[in-house]
DOKE-312042 format. One record per residue: residue number from 1; x, y, z of N, C-alpha, C in turn. Coordinates in Angstrom, 1 decimal. Atoms other than C-alpha are relative to their C-alpha. Layout:
! DOKE-312042
[NUM, [X, Y, Z], [X, Y, Z], [X, Y, Z]]
...
END
This chain:
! DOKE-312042
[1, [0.2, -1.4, -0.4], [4.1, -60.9, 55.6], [0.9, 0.9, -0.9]]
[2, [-0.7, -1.0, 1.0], [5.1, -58.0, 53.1], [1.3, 1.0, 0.9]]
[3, [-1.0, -0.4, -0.1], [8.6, -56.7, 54.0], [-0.4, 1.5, 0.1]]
[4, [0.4, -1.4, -0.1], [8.3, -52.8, 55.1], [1.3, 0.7, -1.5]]
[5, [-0.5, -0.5, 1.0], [9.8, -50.5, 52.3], [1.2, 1.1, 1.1]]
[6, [-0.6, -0.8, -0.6], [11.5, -48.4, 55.1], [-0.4, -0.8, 1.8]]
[7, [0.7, 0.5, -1.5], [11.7, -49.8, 58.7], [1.7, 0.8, 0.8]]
[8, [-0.7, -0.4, -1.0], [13.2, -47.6, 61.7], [-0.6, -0.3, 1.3]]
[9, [0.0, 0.7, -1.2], [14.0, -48.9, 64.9], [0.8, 0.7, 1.3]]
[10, [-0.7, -0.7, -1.2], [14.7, -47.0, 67.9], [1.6, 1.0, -0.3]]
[11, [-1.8, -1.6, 0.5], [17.3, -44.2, 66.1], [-0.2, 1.0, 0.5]]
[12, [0.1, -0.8, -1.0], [18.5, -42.0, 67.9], [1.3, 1.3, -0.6]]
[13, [-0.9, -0.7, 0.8], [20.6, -39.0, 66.5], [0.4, 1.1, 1.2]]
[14, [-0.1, -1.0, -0.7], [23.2, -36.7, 68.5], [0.9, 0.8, -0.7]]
[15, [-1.3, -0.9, 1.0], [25.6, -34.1, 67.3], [1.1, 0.5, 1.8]]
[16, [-0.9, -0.2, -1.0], [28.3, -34.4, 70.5], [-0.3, -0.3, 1.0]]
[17, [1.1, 0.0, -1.4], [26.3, -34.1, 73.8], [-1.2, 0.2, -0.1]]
[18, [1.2, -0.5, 0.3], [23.3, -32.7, 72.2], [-0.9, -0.8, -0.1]]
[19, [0.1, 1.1, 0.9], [21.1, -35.3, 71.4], [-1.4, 0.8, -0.9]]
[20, [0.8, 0.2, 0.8], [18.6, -34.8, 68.6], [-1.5, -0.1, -0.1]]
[21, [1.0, 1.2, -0.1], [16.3, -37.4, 68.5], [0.5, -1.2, 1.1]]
[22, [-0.3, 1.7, -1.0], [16.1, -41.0, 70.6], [-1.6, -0.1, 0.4]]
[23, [1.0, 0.7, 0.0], [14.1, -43.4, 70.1], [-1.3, 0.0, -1.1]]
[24, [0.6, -0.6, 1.5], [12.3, -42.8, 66.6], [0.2, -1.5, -0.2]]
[25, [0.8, 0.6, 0.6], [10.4, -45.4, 65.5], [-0.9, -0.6, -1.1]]
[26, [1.3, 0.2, 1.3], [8.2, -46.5, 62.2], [0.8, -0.8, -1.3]]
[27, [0.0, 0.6, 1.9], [7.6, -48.7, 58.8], [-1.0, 1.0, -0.5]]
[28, [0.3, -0.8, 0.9], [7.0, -47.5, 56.0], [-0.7, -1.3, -0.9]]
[29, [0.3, 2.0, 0.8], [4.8, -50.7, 53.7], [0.4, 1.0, -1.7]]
[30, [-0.2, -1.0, 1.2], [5.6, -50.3, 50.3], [-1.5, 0.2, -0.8]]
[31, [0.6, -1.0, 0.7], [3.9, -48.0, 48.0], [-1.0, 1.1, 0.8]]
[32, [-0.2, -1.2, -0.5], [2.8, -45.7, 50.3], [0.8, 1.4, -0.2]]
[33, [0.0, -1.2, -0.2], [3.2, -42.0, 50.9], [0.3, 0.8, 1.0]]
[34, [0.0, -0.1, -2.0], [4.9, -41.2, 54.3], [0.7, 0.8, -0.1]]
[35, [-0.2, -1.4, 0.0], [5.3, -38.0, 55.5], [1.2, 0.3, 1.4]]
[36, [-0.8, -0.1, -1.1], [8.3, -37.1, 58.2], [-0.6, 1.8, 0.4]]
[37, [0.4, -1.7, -0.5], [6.9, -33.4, 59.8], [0.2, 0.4, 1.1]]
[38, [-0.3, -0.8, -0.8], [7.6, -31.2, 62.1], [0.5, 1.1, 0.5]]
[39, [-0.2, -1.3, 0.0], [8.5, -27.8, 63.6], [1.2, 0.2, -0.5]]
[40, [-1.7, -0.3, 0.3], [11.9, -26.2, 63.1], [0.9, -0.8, 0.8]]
[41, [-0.8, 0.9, -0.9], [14.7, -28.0, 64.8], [-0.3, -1.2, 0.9]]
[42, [0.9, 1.5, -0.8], [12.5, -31.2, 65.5], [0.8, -1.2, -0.5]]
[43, [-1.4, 1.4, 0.6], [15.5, -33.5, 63.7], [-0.4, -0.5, -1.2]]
[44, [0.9, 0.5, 1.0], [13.3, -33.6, 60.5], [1.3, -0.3, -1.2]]
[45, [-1.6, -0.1, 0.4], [16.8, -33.3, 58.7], [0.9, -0.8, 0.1]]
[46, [-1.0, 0.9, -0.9], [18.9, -35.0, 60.9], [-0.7, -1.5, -0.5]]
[47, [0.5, 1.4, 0.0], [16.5, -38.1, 60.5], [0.4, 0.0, -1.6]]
[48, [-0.3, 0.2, 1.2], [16.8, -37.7, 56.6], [1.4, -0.5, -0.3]]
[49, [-1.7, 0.4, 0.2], [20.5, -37.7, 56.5], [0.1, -1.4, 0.5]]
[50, [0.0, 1.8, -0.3], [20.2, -41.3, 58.4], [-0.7, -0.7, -0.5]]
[51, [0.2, 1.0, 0.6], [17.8, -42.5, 56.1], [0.7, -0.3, -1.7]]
[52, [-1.0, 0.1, 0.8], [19.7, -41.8, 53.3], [1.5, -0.2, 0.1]]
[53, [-1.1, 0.6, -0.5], [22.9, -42.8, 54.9], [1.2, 1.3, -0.5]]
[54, [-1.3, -0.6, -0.2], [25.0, -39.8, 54.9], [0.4, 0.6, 1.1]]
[55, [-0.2, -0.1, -1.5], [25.0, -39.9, 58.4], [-0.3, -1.1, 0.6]]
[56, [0.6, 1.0, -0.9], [24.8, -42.7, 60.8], [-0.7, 0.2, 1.4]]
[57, [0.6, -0.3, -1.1], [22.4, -42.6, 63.7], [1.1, -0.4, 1.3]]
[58, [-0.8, 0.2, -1.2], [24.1, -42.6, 67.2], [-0.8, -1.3, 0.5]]
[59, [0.6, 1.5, -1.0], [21.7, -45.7, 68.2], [-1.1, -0.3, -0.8]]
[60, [1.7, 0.5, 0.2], [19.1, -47.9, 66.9], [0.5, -0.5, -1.9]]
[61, [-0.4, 0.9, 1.1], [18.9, -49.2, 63.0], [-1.4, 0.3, -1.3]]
[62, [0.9, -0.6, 1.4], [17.4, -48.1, 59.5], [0.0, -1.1, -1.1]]
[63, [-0.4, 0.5, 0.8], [16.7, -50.8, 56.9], [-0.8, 0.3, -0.9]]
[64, [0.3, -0.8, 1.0], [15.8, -49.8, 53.6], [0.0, -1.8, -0.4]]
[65, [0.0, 1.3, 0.1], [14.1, -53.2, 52.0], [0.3, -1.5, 0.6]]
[66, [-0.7, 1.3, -0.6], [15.4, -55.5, 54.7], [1.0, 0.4, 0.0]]
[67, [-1.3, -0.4, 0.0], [18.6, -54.1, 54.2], [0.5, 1.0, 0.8]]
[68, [-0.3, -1.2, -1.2], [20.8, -52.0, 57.0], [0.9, 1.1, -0.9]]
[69, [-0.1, -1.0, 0.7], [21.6, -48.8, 55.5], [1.5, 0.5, 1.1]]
[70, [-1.3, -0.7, -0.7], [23.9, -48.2, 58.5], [0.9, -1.1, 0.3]]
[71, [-1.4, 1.2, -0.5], [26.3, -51.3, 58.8], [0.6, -0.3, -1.7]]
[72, [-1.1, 1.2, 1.4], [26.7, -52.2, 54.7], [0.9, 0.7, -0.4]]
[73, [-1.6, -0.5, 0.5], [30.0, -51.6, 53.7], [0.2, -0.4, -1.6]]
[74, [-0.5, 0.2, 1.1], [31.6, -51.5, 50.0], [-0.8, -0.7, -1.2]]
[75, [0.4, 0.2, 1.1], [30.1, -52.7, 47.2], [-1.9, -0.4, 0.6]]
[76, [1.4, -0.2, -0.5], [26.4, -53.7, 49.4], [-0.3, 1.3, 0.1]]
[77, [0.2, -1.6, -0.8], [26.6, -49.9, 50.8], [0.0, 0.7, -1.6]]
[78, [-0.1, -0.5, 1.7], [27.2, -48.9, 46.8], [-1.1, -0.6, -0.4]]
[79, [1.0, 0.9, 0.7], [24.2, -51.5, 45.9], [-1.1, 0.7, 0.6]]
[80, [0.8, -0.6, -0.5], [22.1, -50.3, 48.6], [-0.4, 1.6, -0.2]]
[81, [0.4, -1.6, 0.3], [22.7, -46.2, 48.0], [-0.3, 0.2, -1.2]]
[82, [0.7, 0.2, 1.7], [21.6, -47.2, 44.0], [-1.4, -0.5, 0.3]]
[83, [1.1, 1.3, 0.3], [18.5, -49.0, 45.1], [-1.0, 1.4, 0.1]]
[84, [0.8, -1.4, 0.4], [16.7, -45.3, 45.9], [0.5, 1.3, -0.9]]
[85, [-0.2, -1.4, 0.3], [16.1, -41.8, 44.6], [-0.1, 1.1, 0.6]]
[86, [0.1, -1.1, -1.4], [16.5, -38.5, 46.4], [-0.1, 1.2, -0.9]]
[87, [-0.1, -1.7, 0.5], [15.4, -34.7, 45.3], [0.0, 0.5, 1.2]]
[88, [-0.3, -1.4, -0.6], [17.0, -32.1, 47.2], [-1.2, 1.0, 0.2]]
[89, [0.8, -1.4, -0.3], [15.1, -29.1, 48.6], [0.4, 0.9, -1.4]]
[90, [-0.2, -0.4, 1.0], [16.5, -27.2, 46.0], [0.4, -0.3, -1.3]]
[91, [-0.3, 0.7, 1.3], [16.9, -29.6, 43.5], [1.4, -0.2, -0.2]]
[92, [-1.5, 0.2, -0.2], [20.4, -29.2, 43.6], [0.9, -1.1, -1.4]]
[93, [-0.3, -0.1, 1.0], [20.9, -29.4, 40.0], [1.4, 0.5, -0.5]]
[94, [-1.0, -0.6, 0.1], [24.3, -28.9, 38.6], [0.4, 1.1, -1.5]]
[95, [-0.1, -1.1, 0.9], [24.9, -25.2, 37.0], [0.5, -0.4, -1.5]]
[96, [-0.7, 0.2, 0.8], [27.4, -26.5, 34.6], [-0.8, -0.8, -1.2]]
[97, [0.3, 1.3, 0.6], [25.6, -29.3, 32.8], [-1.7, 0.3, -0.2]]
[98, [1.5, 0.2, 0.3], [21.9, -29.6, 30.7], [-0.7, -0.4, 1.1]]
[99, [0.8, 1.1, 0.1], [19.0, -31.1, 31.9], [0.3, -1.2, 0.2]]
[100, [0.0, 1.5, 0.4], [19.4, -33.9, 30.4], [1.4, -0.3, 0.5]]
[101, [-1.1, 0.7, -0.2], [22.8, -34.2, 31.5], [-0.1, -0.2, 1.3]]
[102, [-0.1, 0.3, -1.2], [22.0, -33.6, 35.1], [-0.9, -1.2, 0.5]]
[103, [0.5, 2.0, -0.3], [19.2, -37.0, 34.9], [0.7, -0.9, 0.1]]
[104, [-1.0, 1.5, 0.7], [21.7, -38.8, 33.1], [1.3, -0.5, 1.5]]
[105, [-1.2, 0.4, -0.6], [24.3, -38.4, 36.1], [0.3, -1.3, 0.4]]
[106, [-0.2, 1.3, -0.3], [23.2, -41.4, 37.9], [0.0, -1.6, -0.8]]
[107, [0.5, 1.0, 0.8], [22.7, -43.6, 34.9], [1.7, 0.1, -0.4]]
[108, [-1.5, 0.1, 0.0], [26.7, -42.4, 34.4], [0.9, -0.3, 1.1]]
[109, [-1.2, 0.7, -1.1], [28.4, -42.9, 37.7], [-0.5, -1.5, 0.1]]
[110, [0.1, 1.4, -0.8], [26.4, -46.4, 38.4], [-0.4, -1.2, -0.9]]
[111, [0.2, 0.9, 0.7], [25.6, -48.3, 35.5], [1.2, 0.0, -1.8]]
[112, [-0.7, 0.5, 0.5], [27.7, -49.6, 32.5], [-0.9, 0.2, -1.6]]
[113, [1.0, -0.3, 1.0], [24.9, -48.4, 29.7], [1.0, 0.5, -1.1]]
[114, [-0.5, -0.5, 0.5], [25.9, -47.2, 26.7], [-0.7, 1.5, -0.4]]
[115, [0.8, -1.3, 0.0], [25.8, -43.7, 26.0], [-2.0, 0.8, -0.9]]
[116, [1.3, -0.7, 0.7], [22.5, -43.1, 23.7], [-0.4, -0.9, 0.9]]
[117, [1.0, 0.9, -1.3], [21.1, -45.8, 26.1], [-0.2, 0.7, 1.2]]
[118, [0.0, -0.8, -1.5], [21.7, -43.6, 29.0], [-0.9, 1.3, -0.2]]
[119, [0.8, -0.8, 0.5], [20.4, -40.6, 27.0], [-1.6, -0.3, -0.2]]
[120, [2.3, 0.4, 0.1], [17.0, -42.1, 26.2], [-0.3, -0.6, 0.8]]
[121, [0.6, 0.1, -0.8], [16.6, -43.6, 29.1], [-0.2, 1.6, 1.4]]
[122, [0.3, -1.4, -0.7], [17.1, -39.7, 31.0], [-0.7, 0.5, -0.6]]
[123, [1.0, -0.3, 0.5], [14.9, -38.4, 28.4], [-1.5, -0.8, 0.5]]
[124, [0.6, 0.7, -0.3], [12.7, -40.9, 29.2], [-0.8, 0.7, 0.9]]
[125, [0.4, -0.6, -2.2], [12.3, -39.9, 33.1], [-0.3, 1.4, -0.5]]
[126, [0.4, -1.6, 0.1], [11.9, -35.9, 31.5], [-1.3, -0.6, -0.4]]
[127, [1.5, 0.2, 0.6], [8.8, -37.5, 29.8], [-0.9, 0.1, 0.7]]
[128, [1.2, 0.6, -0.6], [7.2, -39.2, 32.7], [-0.6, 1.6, 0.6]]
[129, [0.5, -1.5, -1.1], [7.7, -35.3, 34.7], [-0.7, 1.3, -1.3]]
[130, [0.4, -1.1, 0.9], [6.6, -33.2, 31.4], [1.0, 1.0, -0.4]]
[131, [-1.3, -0.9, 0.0], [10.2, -31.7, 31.0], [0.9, -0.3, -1.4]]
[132, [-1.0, 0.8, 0.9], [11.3, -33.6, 27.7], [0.2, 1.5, -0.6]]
[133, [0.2, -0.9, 0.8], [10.7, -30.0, 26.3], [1.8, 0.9, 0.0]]
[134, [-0.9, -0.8, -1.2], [13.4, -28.4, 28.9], [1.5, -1.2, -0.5]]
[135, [-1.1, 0.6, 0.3], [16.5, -31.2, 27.5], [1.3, 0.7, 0.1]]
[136, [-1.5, -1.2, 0.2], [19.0, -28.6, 26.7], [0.0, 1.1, 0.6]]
[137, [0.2, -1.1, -1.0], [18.2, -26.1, 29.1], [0.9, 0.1, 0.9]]
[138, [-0.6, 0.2, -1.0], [20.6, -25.2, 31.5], [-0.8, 0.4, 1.3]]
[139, [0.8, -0.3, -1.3], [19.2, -24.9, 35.3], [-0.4, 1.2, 0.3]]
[140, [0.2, -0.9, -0.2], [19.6, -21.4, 35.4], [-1.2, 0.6, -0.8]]
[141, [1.7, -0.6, 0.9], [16.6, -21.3, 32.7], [-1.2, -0.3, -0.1]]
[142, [0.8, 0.3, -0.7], [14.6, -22.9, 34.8], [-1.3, 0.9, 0.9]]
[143, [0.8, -0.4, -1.1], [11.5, -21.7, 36.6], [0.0, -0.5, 1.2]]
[144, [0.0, 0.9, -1.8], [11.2, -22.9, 40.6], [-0.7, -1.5, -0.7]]
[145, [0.7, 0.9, 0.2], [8.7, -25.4, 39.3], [0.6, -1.2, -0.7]]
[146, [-1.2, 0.7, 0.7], [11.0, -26.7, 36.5], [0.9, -0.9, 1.0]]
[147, [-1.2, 0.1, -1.1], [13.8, -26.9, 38.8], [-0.5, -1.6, 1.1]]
[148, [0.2, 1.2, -0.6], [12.0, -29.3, 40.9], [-0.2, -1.3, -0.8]]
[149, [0.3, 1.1, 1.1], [10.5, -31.4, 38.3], [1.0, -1.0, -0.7]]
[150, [-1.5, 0.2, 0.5], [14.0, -31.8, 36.4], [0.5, -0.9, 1.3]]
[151, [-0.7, 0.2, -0.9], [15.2, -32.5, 40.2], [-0.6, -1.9, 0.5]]
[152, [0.5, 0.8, 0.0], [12.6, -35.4, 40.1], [0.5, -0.9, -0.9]]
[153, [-0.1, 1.0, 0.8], [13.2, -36.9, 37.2], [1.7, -0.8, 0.3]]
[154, [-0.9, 0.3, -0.6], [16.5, -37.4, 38.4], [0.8, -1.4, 0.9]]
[155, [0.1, 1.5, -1.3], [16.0, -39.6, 41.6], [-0.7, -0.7, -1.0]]
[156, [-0.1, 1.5, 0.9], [14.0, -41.9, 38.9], [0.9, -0.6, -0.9]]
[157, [-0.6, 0.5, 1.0], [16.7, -42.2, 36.7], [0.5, -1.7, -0.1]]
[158, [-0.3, 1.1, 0.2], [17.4, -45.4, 37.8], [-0.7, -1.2, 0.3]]
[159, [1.5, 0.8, -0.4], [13.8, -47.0, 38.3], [0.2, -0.3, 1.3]]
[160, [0.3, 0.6, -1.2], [14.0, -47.2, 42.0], [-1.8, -0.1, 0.5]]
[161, [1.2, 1.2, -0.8], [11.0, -48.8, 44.5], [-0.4, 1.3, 0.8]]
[162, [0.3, -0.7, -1.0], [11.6, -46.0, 47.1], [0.9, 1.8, -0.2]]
[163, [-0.4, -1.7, 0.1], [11.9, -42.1, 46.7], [-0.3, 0.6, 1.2]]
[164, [0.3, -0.4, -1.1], [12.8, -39.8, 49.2], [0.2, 1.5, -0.4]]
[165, [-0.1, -1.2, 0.6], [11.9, -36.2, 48.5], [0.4, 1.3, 1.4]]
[166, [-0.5, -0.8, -1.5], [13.4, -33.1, 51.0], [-0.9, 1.5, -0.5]]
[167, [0.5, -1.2, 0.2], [10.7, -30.2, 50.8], [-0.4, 0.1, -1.5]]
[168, [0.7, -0.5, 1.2], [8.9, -30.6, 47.4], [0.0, 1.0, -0.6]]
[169, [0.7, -1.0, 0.6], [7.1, -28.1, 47.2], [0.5, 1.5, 0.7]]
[170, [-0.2, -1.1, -0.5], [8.7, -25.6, 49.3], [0.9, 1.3, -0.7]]
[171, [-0.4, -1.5, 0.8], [9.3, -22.0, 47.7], [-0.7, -0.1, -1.5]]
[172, [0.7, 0.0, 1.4], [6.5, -22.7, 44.9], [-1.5, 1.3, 0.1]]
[173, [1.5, -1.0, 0.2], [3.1, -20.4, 44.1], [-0.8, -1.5, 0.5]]
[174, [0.5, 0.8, -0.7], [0.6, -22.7, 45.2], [-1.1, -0.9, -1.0]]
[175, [0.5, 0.7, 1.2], [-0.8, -23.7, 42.0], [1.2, -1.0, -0.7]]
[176, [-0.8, 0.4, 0.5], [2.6, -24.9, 40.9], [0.3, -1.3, 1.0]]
[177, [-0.5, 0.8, -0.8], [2.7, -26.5, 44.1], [-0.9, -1.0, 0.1]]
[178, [1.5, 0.5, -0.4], [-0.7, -28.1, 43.8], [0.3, -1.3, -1.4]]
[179, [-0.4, 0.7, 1.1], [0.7, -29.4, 40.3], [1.0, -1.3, 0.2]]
[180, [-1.0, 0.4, -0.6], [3.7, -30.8, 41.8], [-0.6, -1.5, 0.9]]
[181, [0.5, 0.2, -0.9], [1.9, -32.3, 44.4], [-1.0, -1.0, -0.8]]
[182, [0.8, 0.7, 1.0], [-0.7, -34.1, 42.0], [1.3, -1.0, -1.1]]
[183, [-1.0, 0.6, 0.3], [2.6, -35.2, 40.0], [0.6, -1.5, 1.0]]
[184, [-0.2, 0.8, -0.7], [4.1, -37.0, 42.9], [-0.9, -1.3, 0.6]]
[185, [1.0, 0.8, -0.6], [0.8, -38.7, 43.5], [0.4, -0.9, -1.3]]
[186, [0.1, 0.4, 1.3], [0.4, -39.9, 40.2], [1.4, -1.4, -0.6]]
[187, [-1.4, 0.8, 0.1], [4.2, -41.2, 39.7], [0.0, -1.2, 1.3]]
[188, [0.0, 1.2, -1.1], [3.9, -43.4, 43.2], [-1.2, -0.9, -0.2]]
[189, [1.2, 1.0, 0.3], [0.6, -44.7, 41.5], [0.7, -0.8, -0.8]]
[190, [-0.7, 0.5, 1.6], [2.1, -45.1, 37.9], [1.0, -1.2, 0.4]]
[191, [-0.9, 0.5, 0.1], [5.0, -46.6, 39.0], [0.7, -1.0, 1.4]]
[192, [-0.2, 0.7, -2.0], [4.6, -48.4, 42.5], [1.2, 0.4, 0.6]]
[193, [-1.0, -0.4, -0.7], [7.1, -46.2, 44.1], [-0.4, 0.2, 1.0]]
[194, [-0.4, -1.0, -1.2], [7.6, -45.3, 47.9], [0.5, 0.9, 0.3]]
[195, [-0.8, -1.5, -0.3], [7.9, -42.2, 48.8], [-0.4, 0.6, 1.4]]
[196, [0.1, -0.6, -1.2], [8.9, -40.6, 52.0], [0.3, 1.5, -0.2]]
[197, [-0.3, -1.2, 0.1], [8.5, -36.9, 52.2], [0.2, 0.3, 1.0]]
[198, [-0.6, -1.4, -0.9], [10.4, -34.0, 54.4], [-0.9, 0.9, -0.3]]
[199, [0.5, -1.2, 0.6], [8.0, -31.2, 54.8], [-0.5, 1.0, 0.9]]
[200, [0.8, -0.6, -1.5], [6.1, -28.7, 57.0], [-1.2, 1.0, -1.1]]
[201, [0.7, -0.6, 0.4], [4.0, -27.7, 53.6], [-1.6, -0.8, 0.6]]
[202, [1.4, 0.4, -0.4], [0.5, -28.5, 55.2], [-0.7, -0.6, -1.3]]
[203, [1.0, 0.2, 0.8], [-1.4, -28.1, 52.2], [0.5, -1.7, -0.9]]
[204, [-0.6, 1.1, 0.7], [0.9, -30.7, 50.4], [-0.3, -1.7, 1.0]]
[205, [0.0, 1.0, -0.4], [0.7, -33.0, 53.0], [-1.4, -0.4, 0.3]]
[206, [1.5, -0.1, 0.0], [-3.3, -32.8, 53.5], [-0.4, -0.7, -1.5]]
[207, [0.0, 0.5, 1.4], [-3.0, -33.4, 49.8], [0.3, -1.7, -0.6]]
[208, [-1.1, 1.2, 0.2], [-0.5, -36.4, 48.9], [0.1, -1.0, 1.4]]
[209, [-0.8, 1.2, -0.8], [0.7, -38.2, 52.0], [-1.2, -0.7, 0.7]]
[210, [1.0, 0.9, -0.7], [-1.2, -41.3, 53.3], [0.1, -0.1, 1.5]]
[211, [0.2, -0.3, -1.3], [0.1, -41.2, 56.8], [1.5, 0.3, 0.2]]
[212, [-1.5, -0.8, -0.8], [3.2, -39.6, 59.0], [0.1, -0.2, 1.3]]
[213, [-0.2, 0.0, -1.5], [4.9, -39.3, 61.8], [0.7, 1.7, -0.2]]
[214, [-0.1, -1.2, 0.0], [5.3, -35.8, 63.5], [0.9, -0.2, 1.3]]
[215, [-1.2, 0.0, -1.1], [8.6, -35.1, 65.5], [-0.3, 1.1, 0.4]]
[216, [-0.1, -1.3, -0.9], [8.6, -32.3, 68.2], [1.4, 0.4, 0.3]]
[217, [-1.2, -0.9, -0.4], [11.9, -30.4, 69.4], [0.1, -0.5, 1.2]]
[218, [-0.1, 0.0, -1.1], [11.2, -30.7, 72.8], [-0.5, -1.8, 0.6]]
[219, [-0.3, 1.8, -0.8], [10.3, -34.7, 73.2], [0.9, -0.7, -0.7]]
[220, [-1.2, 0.6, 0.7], [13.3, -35.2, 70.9], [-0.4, -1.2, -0.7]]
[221, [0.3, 1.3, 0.9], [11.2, -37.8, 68.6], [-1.3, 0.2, -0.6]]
[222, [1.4, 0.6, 0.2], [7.9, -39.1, 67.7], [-1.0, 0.4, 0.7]]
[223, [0.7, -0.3, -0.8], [4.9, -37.3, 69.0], [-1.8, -0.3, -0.6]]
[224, [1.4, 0.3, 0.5], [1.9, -38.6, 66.7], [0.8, -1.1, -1.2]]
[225, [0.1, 0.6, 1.3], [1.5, -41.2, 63.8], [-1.1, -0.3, -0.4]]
[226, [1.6, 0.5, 1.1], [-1.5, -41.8, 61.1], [0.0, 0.9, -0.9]]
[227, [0.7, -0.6, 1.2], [-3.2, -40.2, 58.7], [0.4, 1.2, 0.4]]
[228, [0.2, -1.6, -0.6], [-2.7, -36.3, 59.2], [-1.3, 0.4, -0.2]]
[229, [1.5, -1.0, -0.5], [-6.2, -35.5, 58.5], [-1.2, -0.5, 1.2]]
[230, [0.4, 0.4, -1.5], [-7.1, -37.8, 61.4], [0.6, 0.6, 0.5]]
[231, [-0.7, -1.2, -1.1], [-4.4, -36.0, 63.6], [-0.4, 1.0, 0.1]]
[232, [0.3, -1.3, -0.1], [-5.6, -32.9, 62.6], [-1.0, 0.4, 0.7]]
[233, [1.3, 0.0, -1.0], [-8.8, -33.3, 64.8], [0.3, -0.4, 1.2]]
[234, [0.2, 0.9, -1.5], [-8.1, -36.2, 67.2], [1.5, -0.5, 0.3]]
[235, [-1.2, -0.1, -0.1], [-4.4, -36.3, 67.7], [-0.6, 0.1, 1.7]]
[236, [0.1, -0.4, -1.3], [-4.3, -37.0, 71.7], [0.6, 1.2, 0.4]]
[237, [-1.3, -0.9, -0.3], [-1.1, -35.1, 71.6], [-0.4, 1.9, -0.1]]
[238, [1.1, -1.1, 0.5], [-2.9, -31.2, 71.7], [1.2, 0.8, -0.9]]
[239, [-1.3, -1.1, 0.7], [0.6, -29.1, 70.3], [-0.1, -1.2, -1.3]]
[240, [0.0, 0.5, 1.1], [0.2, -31.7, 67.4], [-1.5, 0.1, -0.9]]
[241, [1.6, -1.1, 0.5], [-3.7, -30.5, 66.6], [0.6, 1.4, -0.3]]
[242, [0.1, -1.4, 0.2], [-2.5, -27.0, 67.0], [1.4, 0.2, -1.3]]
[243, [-1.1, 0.0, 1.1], [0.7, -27.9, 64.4], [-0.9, 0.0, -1.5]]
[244, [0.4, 0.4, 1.3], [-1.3, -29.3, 62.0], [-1.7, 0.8, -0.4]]
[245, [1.3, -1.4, 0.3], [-4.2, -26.4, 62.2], [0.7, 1.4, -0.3]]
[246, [-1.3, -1.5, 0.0], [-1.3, -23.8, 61.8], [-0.6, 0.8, 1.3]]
[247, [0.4, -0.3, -1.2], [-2.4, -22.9, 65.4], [0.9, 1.1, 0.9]]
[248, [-1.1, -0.9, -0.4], [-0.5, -19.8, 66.9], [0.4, 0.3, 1.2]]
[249, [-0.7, 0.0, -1.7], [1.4, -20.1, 70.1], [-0.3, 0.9, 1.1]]
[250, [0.9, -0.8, -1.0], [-0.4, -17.5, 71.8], [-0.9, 1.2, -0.9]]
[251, [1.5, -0.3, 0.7], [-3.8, -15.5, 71.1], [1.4, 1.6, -0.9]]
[252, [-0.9, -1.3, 1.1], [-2.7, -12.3, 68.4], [-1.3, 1.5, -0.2]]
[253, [0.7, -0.9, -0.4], [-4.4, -9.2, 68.7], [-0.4, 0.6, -1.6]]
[254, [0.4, -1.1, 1.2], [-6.5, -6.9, 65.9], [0.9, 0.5, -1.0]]
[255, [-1.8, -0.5, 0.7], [-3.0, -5.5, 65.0], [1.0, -1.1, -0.5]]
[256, [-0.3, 1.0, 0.7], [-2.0, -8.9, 63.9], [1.6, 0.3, 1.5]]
[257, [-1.0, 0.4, -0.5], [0.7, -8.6, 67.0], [-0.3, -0.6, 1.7]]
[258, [0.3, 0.7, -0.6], [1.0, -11.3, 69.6], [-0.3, 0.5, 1.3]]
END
């Protein structure tokens, strides 16, 4: 049986008394396209932080290839936080430094390369995103679109299996986002990656993701999983139809007010 690329097991996230989430569930097989969604304050966040381990869940267990993301200590916990790649919501690109120098970072803190080797393999990764152009560019002479792209090439720099992206496409035109969005497909084809996306862009996830799970606020977890364009119809759950039709919480009058 093929090992899940992402497998969560009853995690449960609190911040003091609060709790979060509890009881969050799901694999992920690899090469897939799995979407985490849901409204505002549904723990879409909160769950990211635990699967990239800069948070540990209050209960339950995240393993990333077989591997526990929340128990490995010291040089596994360093092996394991190298084995994926992560783009920021905002790319979170560093002002100071190229392009090229912000790909190159991870190929500088974690590997032992030598420098033009490190170089052409970050050039490399600008290639696969269409950014070789943009090298010397600092961030600030970026377009949004850029910004992401750059932010992508990044999480590959060190050929990982499993990418985890936080809001793609969010704050793009919708051609840029359509691009973007066609990109990501493309690269998890190209390059048999897993990628789990953060999002609440509909159109993107209609688009790209093969199936999801959709957290609510108020059941503090898991309120659907599949395909979203099955959910979008026949989702038992009805506030997960009316999410994923952009469905408005109560009827809105002529005057566009509720």
């Amino acid at each position: 049986m093929t090992r899940s690329a992402v497998s969560v097991r009853d995690v449960g996230v609190a911040y003091g008394e609060a709790v979060i989430l509890q009881g969050v569930s799901f694999e992920v097989p690899p090469g897939e396209i799995f979407g985490i969604l849901g409204g505002s304050g549904s723990g879409k966040t909160s769950l990211l932080r635990c699967l990239i381990g800069l948070r540990k869940p209050s209960a339950g267990e995240i393993l990333l290839d077989g591997e526990s993301i929340v128990s490995a200590e010291g040089e596994a916990r360093r092996a394991l936080l190298g084995s994926f790649g992560m783009a920021f919501q905002g790319g979170a690109l560093l002002g100071n430094k190229t392009v090229l120098e912000n790909v190159r970072l991870p190929l500088d803190e974690l590997t032992p390369l030598p420098r033009a080797e490190r170089d052409a393999r970050a050039l490399g990764k600008l290639a696969l995103v269409a950014m070789e152009h943009a090298a010397d560019r600092l961030p600030s002479e970026l377009s949004g679109g850029m910004v992401k792209r750059a932010a992508l090439a990044r999480a590959l720099a060190l050929d990982p299996k499993l990418l985890f992206l936080d809001e793609p496409s969010a704050g793009l035109d919708p051609i840029t986002a359509a691009d973007l969005d066609a990109l990501i497909r493309r690269l998890s084809s190209d390059l048999g990656v897993t990628v789990v996306i953060v999002t609440h862009e509909l159109a993107s996830v209609f688009s790209i993701v093969d199936r999801a799970v959709v957290l609510q606020a108020e059941a503090k977890g898991v309120v659907a999983e599949g395909d979203p364009r099955v959910l979008r119809e026949n989702a038992a759950h009805a506030w997960v139809r009316q999410f994923l039709n952009r469905g408005a919480s109560r009827p809105v009058s002529k005057e566009g007010v509720p």
